[in-house]
N, C-alpha and C positions, 0 to 999 in steps of 0.2 A: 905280326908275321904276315907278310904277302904272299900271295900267289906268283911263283915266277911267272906266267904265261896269262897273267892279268892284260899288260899290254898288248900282247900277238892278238890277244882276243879285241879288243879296243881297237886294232887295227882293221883287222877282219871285218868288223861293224861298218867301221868307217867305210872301207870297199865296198860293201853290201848293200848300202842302203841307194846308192843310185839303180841300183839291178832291181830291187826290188820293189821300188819306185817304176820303171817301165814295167816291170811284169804287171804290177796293179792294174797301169794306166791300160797295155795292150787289154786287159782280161776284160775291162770297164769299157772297152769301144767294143769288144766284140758282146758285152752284154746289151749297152745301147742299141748297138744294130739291130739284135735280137729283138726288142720290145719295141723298136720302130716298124719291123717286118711282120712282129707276129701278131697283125691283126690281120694278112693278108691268108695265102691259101701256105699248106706246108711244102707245097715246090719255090715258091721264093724265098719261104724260110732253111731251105734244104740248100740255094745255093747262097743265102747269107754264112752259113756254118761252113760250107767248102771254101768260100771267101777267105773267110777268116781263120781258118785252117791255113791256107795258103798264105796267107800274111804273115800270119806266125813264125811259119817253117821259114821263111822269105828272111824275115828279121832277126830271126837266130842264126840263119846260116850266114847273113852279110854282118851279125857280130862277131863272128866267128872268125870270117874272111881278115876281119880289122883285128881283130886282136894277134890272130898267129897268120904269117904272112905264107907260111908254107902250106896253109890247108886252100888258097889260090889254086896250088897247081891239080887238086884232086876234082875241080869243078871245072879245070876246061878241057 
């Protein structure tokens, strides 16, 4: 006996795993930054983490933009 909602689940996966593949990748440059900056003083490493705070927000809200074409009009 199977799970009806075995496949929706398998689907779901399948969607996920590119999103959650960039999520790593963005987390992983903004860790890199971090350990290339932080031998310096903590105001360059203070605008590494605004940096990449900005990137963040940046790249989620231009996924956003692609994914549903009506949240365009809330950003101009």
């Amino acid at each position: 006996m199977s799970i009806p909602f075995v496949k929706e689940i398998k689907n779901i996966v399948k969607l996920s795993f590119p999103i959650a593949i960039s999520a790593i990748a963005i987390s992983m440059m903004g860790i890199v930054d971090t350990m290339m900056v932080g031998n310096y003083n903590t105001e360059q490493l203070a605008y590494v983490g605004l940096a990449t705070a900005v990137f963040v927000l940046y790249s989620h809200v231009f996924a956003a933009r692609r994914a549903n074409p009506r949240i365009t009009r809330v950003w101009r």
